[in-house]
N, C-alpha and C positions, 0 to 999 in steps of 0.2 A: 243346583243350590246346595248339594248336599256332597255327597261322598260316593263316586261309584260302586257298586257291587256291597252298601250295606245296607242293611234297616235302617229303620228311623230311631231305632232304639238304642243301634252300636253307635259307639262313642267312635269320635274321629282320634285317631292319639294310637293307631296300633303302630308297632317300629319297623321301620322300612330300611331293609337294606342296603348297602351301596350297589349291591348288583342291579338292585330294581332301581333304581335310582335314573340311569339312564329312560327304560323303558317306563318309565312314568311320563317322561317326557313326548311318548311318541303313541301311534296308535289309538285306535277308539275312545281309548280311557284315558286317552292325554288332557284335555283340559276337561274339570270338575266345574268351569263356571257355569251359570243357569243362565241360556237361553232370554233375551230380553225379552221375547216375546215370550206371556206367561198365560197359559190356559190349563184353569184344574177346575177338575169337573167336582159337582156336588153331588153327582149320584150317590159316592161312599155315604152320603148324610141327608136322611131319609127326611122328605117333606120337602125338599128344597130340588128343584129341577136344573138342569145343565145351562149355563148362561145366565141364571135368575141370581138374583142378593139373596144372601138370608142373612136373619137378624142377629145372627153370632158370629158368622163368618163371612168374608168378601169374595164371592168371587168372580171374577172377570177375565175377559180376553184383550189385551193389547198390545200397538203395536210397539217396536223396539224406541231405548229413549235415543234423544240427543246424545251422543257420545262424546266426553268430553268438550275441548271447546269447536268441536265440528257441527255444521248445522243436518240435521237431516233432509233430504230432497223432498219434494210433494209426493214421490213416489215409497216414500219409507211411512209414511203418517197410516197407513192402514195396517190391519193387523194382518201377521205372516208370519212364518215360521222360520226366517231366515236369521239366521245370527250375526251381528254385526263384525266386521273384518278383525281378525286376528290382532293386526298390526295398534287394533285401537281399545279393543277388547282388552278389559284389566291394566292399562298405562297407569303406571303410574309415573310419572314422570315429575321427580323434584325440581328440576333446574328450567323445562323448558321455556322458552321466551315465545315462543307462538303464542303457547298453551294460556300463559299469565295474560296476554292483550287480550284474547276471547274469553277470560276467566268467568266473566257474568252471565254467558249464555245459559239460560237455564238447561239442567241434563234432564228434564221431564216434558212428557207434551203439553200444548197449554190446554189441546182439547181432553183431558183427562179430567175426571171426577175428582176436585183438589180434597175430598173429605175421606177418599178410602185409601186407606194404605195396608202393606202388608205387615211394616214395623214403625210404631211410633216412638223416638226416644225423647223423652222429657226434659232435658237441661244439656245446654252446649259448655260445659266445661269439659277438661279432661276427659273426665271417664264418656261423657255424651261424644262429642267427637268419635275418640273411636269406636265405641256404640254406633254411631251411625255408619260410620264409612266400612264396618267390617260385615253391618248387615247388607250393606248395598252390594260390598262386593259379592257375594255371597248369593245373587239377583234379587232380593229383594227390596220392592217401592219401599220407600224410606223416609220418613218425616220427622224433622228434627225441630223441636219445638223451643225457642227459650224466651227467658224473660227481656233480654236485650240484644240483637243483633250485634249489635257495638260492644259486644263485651266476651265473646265468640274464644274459649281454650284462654281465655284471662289470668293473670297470678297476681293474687290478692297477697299472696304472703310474699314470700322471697322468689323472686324471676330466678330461680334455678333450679338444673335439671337433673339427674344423678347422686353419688354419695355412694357408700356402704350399702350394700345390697340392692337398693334405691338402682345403681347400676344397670348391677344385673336383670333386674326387671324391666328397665329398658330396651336392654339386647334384647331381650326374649319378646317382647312387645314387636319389635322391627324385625325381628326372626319369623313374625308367624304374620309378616305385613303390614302391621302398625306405623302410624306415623307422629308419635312424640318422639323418636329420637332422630328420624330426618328432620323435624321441625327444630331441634334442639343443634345440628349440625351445620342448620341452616343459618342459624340466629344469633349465635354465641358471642358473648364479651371475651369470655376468657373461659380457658379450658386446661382442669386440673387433675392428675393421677393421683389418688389420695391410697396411702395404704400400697406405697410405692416398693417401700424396703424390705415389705413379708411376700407372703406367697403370692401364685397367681389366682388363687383361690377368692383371695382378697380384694385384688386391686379393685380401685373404685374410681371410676370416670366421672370428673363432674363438670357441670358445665355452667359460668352465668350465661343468662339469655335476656335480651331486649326485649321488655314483654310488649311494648308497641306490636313491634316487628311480628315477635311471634303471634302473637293476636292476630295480628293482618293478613299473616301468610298463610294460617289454619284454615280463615272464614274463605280464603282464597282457593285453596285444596278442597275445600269442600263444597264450593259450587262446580267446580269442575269435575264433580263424581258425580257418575251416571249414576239413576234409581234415587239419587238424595236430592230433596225438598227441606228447604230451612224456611222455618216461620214463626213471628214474634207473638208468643202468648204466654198465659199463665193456665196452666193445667192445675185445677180444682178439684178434681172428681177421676176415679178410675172407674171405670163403667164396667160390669161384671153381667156376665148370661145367668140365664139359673141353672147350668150346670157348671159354675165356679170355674168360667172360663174367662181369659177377659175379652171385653170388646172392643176397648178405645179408651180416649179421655173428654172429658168438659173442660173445655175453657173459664174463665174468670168472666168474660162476656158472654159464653152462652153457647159459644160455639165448639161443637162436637165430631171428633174425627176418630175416624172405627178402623182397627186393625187386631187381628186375632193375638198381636205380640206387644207388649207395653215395656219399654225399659226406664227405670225411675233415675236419674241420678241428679237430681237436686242439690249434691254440696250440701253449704250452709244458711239455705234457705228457707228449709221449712221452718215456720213459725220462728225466724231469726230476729235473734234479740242482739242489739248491741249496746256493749256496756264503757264509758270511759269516768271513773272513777264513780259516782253516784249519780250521775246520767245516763240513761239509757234511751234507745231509738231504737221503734221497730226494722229491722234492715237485713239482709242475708250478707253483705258486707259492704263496705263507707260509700255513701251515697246509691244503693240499687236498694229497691224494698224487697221484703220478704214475699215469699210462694205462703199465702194464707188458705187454709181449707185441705190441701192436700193430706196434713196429718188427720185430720178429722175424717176423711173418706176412707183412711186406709185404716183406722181405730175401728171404725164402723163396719169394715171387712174382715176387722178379727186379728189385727195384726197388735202384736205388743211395741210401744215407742217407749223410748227413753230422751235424756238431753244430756248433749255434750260440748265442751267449749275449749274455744281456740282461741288463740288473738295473733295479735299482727302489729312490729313495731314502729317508731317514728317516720317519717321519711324527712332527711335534713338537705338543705340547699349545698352541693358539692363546692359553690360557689364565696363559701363563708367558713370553709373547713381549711386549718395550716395542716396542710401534707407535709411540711418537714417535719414534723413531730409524729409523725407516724411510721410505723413500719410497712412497705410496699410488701404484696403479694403479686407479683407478678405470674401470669399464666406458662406453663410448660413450653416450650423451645420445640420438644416432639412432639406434636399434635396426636392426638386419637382421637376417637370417631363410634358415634352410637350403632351406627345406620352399617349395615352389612353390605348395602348397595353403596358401589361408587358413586354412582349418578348424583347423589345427596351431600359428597362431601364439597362443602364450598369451606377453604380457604381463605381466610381472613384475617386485618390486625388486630391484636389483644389489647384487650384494656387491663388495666393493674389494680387489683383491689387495697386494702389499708388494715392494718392490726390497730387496735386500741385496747386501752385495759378498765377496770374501772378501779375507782380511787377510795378512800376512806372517807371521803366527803358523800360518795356513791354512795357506799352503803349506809352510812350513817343516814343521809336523805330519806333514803328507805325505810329504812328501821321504824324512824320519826314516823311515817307516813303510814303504815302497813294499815292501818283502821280504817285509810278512804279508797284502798282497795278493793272492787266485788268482791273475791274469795275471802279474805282474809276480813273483810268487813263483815260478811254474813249473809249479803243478798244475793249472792250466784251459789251452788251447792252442785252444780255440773260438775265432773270430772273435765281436768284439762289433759294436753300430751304428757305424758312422764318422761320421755325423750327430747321433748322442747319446754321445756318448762322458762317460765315467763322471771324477767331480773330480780323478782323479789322472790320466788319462789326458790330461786339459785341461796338467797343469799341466806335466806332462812334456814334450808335444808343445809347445806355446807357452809357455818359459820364461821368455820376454823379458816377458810380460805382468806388470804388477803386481797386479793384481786380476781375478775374472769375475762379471759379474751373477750373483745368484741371486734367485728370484723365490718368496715365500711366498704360495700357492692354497690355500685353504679347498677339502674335500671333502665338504662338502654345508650344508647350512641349520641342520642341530637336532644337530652332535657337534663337538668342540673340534681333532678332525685336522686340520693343515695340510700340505700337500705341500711339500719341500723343492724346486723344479724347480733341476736344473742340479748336482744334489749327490750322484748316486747314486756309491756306493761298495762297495768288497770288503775293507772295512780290518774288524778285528773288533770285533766289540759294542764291545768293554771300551773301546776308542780311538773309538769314532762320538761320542759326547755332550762327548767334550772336541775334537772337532773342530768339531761343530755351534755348542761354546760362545766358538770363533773368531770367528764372525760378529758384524757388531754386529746388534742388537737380540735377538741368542739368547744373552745370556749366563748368563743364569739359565733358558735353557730345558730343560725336561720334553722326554723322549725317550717318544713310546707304543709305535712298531715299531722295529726298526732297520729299513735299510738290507740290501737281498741282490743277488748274482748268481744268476741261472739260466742253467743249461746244460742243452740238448734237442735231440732227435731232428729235424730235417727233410729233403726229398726234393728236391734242386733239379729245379725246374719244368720241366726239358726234357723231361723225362720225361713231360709234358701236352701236347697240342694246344692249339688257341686257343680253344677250348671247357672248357678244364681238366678234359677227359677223358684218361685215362694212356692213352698209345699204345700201351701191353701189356696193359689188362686193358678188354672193352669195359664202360661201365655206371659205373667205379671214378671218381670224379672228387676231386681234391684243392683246397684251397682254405684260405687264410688264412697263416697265422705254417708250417705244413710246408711251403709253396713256398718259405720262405724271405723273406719279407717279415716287417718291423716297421710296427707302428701300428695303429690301431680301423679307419681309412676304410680301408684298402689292403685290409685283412680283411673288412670290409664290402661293399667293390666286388668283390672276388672270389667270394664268399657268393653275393649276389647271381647271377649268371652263372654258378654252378657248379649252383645250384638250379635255376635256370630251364633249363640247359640237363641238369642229371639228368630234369628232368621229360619234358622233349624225348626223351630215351632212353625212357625208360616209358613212357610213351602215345604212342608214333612222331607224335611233333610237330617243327615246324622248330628248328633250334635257334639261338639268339642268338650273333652271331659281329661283332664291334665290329672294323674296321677302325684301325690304329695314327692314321690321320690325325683319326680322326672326334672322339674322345673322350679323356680322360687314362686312362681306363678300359681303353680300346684302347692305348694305349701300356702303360699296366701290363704290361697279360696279356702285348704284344707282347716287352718285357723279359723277362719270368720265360720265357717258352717258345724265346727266342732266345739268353738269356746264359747262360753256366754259372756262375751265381753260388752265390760261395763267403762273404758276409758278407750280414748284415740287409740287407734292398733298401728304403730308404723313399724315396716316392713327391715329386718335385722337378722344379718349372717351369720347371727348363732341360731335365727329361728330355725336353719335345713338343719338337717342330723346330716346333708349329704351334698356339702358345697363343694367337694373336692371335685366331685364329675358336674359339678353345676355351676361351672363357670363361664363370664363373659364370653370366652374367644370359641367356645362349643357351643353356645347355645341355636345358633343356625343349623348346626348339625343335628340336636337334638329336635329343634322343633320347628324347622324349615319342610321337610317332608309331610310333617300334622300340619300343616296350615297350607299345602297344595291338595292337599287331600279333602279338605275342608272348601275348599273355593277360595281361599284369602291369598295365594300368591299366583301371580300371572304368568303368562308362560315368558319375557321376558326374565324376570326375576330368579324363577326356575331354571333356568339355561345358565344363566349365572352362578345358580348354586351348585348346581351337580358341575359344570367345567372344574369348581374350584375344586369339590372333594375328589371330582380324579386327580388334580394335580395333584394335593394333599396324599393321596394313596400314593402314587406314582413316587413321590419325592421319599414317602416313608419304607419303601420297597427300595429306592436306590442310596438310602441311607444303611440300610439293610445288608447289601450287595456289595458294597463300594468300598475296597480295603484298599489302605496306605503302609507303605511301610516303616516301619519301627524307627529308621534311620533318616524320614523323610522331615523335610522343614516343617511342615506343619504341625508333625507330632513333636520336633524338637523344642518345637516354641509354646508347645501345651506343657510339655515337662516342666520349662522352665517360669511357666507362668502359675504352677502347680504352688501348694502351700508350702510345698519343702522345698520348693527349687528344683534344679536339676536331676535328673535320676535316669539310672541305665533301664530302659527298657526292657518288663520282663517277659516280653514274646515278639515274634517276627515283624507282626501286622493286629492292626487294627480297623474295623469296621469306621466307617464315619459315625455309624447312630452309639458305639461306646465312647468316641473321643466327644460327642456332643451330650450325653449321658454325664460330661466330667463336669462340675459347678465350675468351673472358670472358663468354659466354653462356651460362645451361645451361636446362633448362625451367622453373625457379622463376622467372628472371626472366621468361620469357612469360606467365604464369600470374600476372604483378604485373600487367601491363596487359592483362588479360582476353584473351590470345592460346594460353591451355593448349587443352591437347583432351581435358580432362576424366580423362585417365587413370588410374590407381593411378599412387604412386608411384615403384613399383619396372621398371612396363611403362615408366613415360616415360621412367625413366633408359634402358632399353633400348634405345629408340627414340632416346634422345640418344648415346650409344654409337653406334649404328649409323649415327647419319650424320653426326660427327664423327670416323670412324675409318674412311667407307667409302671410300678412295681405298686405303687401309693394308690393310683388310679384303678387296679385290678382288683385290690382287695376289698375298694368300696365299691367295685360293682358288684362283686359277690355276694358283700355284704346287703347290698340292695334287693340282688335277685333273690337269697334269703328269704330276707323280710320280705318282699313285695309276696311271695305265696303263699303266705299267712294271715299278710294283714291284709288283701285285697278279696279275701273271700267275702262273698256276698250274704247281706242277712236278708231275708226275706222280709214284705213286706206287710205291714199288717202283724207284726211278731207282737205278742203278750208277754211282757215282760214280765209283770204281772204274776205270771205262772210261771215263773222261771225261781224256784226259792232256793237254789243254791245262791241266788246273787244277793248283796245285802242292800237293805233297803233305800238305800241314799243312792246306788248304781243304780235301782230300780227307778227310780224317778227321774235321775237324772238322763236316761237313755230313751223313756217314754218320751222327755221335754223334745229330749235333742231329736231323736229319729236318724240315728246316721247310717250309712247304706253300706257302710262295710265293716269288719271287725278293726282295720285299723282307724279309721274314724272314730269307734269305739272308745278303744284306748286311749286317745289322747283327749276325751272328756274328762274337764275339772269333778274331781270325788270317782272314779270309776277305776280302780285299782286293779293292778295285776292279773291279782286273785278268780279278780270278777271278769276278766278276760278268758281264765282260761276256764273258768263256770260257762262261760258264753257260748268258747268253741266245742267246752263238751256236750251241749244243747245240742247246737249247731248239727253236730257228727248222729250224736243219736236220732235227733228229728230224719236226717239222710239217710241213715241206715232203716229206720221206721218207714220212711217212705219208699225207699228200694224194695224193701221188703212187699211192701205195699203193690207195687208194679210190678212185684214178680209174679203175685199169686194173681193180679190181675192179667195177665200175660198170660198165664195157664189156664185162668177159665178161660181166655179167647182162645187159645189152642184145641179145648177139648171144645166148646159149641162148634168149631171151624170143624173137626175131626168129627162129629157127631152129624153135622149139615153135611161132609161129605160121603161118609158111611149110608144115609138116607138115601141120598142121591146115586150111591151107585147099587144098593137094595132095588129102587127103582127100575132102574134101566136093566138091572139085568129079568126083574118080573116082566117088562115090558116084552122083552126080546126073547123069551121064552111063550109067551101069548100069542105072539106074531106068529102065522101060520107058516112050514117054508115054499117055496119058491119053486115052481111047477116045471 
C-alpha cells in the first residue's frame, strides 16, 4: 500500500533516475501494489487484541476482492495470502469491451462487513472519483459515498476539460494514474490547442466533453475497481475518537460507517443555497438538494467555514439558434490527447462550436436590471470567481468595452442543450430569455434551463497540511470546491492526493507529498495550505514561478516514477513508460552523434528555409540536435529526408522541446535547485513564534494561524515579508547550532560514563586475578 523501503513518514516524490527506471520494473521491489488480502495486527495498539475491532480502528482479515469484471471461484472467497494474477492486478484498461459488459460485477465480496472500510470518500464528483479510485488502487477497501448515483463526475457548469494551466493539471493527474483525462479522451465534442502561437510552456489542451457520456463512463470505471464500493447517502456527521482521530461518518438516516481515513469533497453542497434573481432554493445545484448538517459537525470540531458563490449560465435549445449568423469554431485537424496511455485515445468526429457577441441592447438590459441581481442587489455578499465572473459583473467592471465574446458549446452528441459560455447571470427568470434574445443569432431562441447562482459552505485550506490532511483531526482529509477552489482539474488534482494519501493513513503507507517547484499540482496544494483565501482559487500559469520545466509533454517524466512508487501505476502502464524514456534517451544520444554534411540536401534546405535565405555554410558538418536547435526546423522536416528516429509523434515533439529550449530549461533547473535548498528546510513543530521577536508582529500571527512545515511555505504567506524570512532562518540556524551543541556535550557525558564503566570493570578483573591462587 505504501512505498517500498520507506517510513510512513517519508514522502513518496524522491527523483528517480532513468537508470533505475528499468530495475524498478523488475525484482522484489517491482510492484508497490498491497496484497488484497489484508491483515494488520492490533497488537502496535494497546487494549485491543490481534483479529478483534476496536472502537477507533478496524481491523480485519480478508480474502482478495473480485477483480475487475472477473468473478472470483468458491476457492478464492476465504482468506489467504495469495495475490491476485499479474495480468489482472492494477488493469486499467480504458477501451476494453469484455470489461464494459461485466462492468456491474461488484469488486467486493458480498460476504464482507458493508459498514467497515479502510477509506470513506464523501461526494462522487471530480475530486471524489479520483479520491476513490486512487485509494483503492493503493489496496485500500474503499467506499464512495454520494448523494445521487445518477449524478456520478457530473458538470453542472460547462462540460469541458482543460484550458490554461487547467491542462497541465490534467497531464499530471494521468501521469500519476488518474483518470479525468482518459475520461476526457474518451468523451470529447471537440478538441482545442489554445495558446498555439507562444511557447510550449503555454500550450493548453482543451477539450468539450458529452457530459452524459462522461457521467456514464466514470460510474462505469468505477464499478470495475477492485477495493471500491459506491453507495447512495448523505453524510451528516464526522465521527471523531478522543484522540482527535477520525472514525467514519453518520448518515442522514442513521447509518454509520467506520474507517480510520475520511476524505470530504462535497463541491457545492454544503448548506447550498441557490439564487435566480430574488428567489432562492435550498439546493447544492438545479434540481439535487443540499448536504444539510455536515458544516455544523465540522464547526463543532473546530474547523473555521466561510461561503462562496458560483453560478452557471442559461442552457438554450440548439434547435432555435441561426448558425449563419454566427461565427464557427471548429475543433483542430491535429488531434491531442490528455492521457499518456495510448489504450485511452479513441478517435472521434468533432463537433463545431459558435462565437456570439453581446450588443448594446445587452448591456443596456443589464444596466436597467443590476438591482434584481443577488450581488448587486445586496442579499448574496459571498465572494464569486474573479476569473469567471458572471455578464453583469463583466459589464460593470469594463464599461469602456462595447461588446464580449460569447461562445455557444454543445453538451453532448444525441440532446439539443447548448451552453451559453461567458453569460452566466443572477437576473431573474422572467428577464434571462429577453437578454439571451440580445444576442445575434439567439433571437428567436428557446430557453431549456435558466441560469443560477450558488452560494455554499467551504473550509479555507489552511486548515490542511500538504497532504490535505486537517491539522486538527488525524485521518480527516479535505479536497475539491470545500478548500475553496473552482473548476473539474483543480478538484480532480486534489481528489487524487487526498486519496492516495487517506490511503497512506489506513494501511501505514508513505504518503504522496509534491514539492511547489515539481509540479502545478504542487503549487496548487502549496497555494490552498499557505494563503488564507477568501474567493474561488482557479488554477493559472502565472501562479508556477517555474512552468518552463512544468510542462505538459514532461509531466510523465516528472511524476510517472512518484506515482509507481506510490502504488498508483500498474505494471502495464510502467512498461509503457520506461520503453518510452529509453527511446527518448536513445533518440536524444543519436541526435547527438549523428552528423551531415554542410553540402548535404538537408542542410541546403535549412539554409534556404532560414530567415536570410540562403547562406554558405560556415563549417564542414553539423550535428542533427544543432540543425533541429534552428527555429525553422522541427522533427517533420527530419523525417522528410529519412533523418527521424522513428518515434511517436508526441515522444519526438518532446524530444524537440527538449533541445530547442535546453539552454532555457538549464537555467531553471538551477534556479529550482537553488531555491529548493532553502526554501524546503524544515521548521519544527510545536515552534513559538511567539518568542521569536526579531519577527514583526503581523508575521507573528500570521505563521501561528497558518502553521506551515517549511521556510518556503513561510514566505509565500500573505503579510510575512522578506525580512521576516530571513529572522526565521536565523532562528532556524541558531536553534541547530544550540542543539548540536546540545548533543555534543551529551555525547561526551556518554563517553566518559562508558570510559568510567569500563575503567571499573577492568579494576576488577584484574583484583580478581590476582586473588586467584596459581595453579599447582
Amino acid at each position: 500500500g505504501g512505498c517500498l523501503g520507506r517510513t510512513m513518514t517519508e514522502p513518496c516524490g524522491a527523483a528517480m533516475s532513468l537508470a533505475n527506471l528499468a530495475r524498478a520494473s523488475s525484482g522484489p521491489g517491482a510492484s508497490v501494489r498491497r496484497p488484497a488480502t489484508v491483515h494488520r495486527h492490533a497488537a502496535s495498539h494497546s487494549g485491543t487484541a490481534p483479529g478483534k475491532a476496536s472502537a477507533s480502528k478496524i481491523w480485519r482479515r480478508r480474502g482478495p476482492v473480485l477483480l475487475g469484471a472477473r468473478a472470483a471461484s468458491s476457492d478464492d472467497a476465504g482468506p489467504t495470502g495469495t495475490s491476485p494474477p499479474s495480468s489482472v492486478v492494477g488493469s486499467n484498461d480504458a477501451t476494453g469491451a469484455a470489461a464494459a459488459s461485466d462492468a456491474r460485477i461488484p469488486t467486493y465480496h458480498l460476504h464482507e462487513e458493508e459498514h467497515d472500510f479502510d477509506v470513506i470518500v464523501v461526494g462522487a464528483g471530480h475530486a471524489g472519483c479520483e479520491a476513490a479510485l486512487a485509494a483503492s488502487r493503493r489496496g485500500a477497501r474503499t467506499l464512495l459515498l454520494t448523494l445521487s448515483l445518477d449524478r456520478i463526475a457530473w458538470q453542472p457548469c460547462n462540460p469541458a476539460v482543460g484550458g490554461p494551466a487547467k491542462s497541465q493539471l490534467v497531464h499530471e493527474v494521468d501521469a500519476l494514474g488518474g483518470e479525468i483525462g482518459k475520461m476526457a479522451d474518451k468523451c470529447y465534442l471537440q478538441k482545442r490547442v489554445l495558446n498555439a502561437s507562444r511557447g510550449p510552456a503555454v500550450w493548453a489542451l482543451r477539450a468539450q466533453t458529452d457530459k452524459w457520456e462522461y457521467s456514464r463512463e466514470m460510474r462505469l470505471r468505477l464499478e470495475r475497481q477492485p477495493n471500491l464500493m459506491i453507495r447512495e447517502g448523505m453524510a451528516t456527521e464526522v465521527l471523531v475518537g478522543s484522540n482527535d482521530d477520525v472514525e467514519g461518518v453518520r448518515t442522514f438516516f442513521g447509518m454509520e460507517f467506520r474507517a480510520p481515513a475520511v476524505v470530504l469533497t462535497t463541491g457545492t453542497f454544503m448548506s447550498g443555497q441557490i439564487w435566480v434573481g430574488r428567489k432562492t432554493l435550498a439546493a447544492g445545484r438545479a434540481g439535487e438538494a443540499p448536504s444539510e448538517g455536515l458544516t455544523e459537525s465540522l464547526v463543532d470540531l473546530g474547523f473555521e467555514t466561510d461561503r462562496l458563490k458560483t453560478g452557471t449560465p442559461a442552457r438554450v435549445d440548439s434547435r432555435s439558434i441561426d448558425y449563419s449568423r454566427l461565427e464557427a469554431q471548429p475543433g483542430d485537424e491535429d488531434e491531442r490527447w490528455f492521457s499518456f496511455d495510448p489504450r485511452a485515445h479513441v478517435r472521434r468526429e468533432q463537433m463545431a462550436c459558435h462565437l456570439t457577441r453581446t450588443t448594446a441592447a445587452t448591456h443596456q438590459l443589464i444596466r436597467d436590471n443590476l438591482h434584481e441581481t443577488p450581488t448587486y442587489g445586496g442579499w448574496v455578499g459571498a465572494k464569486g470567481p474573479r476569473y469567471c465572473p458572471s455578464i453583469e459583473d463583466k459589464i460593470v467592471r469594463f464599461a469602456d468595452k462595447e461588446s464580449h465574446q460569447i461562445f455557444l458549446e454543445p453538451e453532448g452528441r444525441s440532446c439539443p442543450e447548448v451552453y451559453v459560455q461567458g453569460f452566466s447571470t443572477g437576473l431573474p427568470e422572467r428577464l434571462q430569455l429577453a437578454l439571451l434574445r440580445t444576442l445575434p443569432g439567439l433571437e428567436m431562441v428557446n430557453m431549456l434551463r435558466p441560469a443560477y447562482a450558488v452560494e455554499y459552505d467551504f473550509l479555507p485550506a489552511y486548515q490542511c497540511d500538504n497532504t490535505l490532511e486537517t491539522k486538527k483531526i488525524r485521518g480527516l482529509f479535505f479536497s475539491g470546491q470545500i478548500n475553496g477552489t473552482t473548476g473539474y482539474e483543480e478538484a480532480a488534482a486534489q481528489g487524487l492526493l487526498a486519496g492516495a494519501n487517506a490511503a497512506a493513513v489506513a494501511l501505514d503507507g508513505a504518503k504522496l507529498v509534491l514539492p511547489r517547484e515539481g509540479s502545478y499540482l504542487g503549487t496548487l496544494i502549496d497555494d490552498l495550505c499557505t494563503k488564507d483565501l477568501r474567493e474561488p482559487y482557479r488554477m493559472l500559469t502565472s501562479r508556477s514561478e517555474y512552468r518552463l520545466v512544468l510542462r505538459s509533454d514532461n509531466a510523465d517524466q516528472r511524476l510517472t516514477p512518484i506515482g509507481r512508487e506510490c502504488g498508483l501505476i500498474d505494471d502495464e502502464r510502467w512498461g509503457m513508460f520506461t520503453e518510452k524514456m529509453r527511446a527518448v534517451e536513445d533518440e536524444l544520444e543519436r541526435l547527438k552523434n549523428t552528423r551531415v554534411k554542410s553540402d548535404s540536401e538537408v542542410v541546403q534546405a535549412i539554409l534556404n528555409a532560414g530567415a536570410g535565405g540562403a547562406k554558405k555554410p560556415s563549417r564542414q558538418s553539423f550535428t542533427l540536435e544543432e540543425l533541429l536547435r534552428r527555429p525553422e526546423v522541427d522533427t517533420a522536416m527530419l523525417d522528410g529526408f529519412g533523418l527521424g528516429g522513428g518515434l511517436t509523434r508526441w515522444d519526438a515533439e518532446a524530444v524537440e522541446v527538449k533541445v530547442k529550449y535546453e539552454g532555457f530549461i538549464k537555467r531553471q533547473e538551477g534556479q529550482v535547485a537553488k531555491v529548493a535548498g532553502k526554501m524546503n528546510k524544515k521548521i519544527p513543530e510545536g515552534i513559538d513564534y511567539g518568542a521569536i521577536t526579531t519577527l514583526r508582529m503581523e508575521a507573528r500571527e500570521k505563521l501561528a494561524k497558518m502553521t506551515p512545515r517549511t521556510v518556503g511555505q513561510a514566505s509565500r504567506i500573505g503579510g510575512v515579508t522578506p525580512a521576516d524570512i530571513s529572522s526565521l532562518l536565523v532562528h532556524l540556524e541558531v536553534g541547530n547550532r544550540q542543539k548540536g551543541v546540545g548533543n555534543n556535550a551529551k555525547r561526551a557525558a556518554k563517553a566518559d560514563r562508558k570510559a568510567a564503566v569500563e575503567a571499573a570493570v577492568n579494576e576488577r578483573s584484574e583484583t580478581q586475578s590476582q586473588s586467584v591462587a596459581p595453579p599447582r
